[in-house]
C-alpha angles and dihedrals in degrees: 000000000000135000135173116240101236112190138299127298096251141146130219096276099027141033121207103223096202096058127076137183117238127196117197113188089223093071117061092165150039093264098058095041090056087059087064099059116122102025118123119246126207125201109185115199124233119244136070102295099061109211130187129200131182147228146167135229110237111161138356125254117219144333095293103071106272131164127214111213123199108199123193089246137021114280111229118244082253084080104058108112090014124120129254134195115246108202 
């Protein structure tokens, strides 16, 4: 399954750089996105060397369905509006 990598988790002041918002067309609400919690997600980066790096799903954001990531390392601002892969 695929989602699309939003923005940041950030405040108004702050912006936690190893948490991302994740957006999957299959959950419109709050409900479906809860079923999702605990799977891995993996972002790969473009360019010749083909990193991967992981994350996992631990809460919802939001009442539209969103889903917050945490990955092992920081994403790059390179992968904001780019697809991962949801297993």
């Amino acid at each position: 399954m695929e989602g699309k990598i939003i923005n940041y988790r950030r405040s108004k002041h702050h912006q936690q750089k190893y948490q991302m918002l994740v957006q999957i067309n299959e959950s419109d609400n709050s409900e479906k996105a809860k079923t999702f919690i605990g799977k891995t997600v993996k972002w790969t980066s473009p360019g010749k060397e083909k990193k991967v790096i992981e994350g996992k799903i631990t809460n919802t954001h939001g009442n539209k369905g969103l889903l917050r990531v945490q990955f092992e390392k920081g994403l790059p601002g390179q992968s904001l509006n780019n697809k991962v892969l949801i297993e």
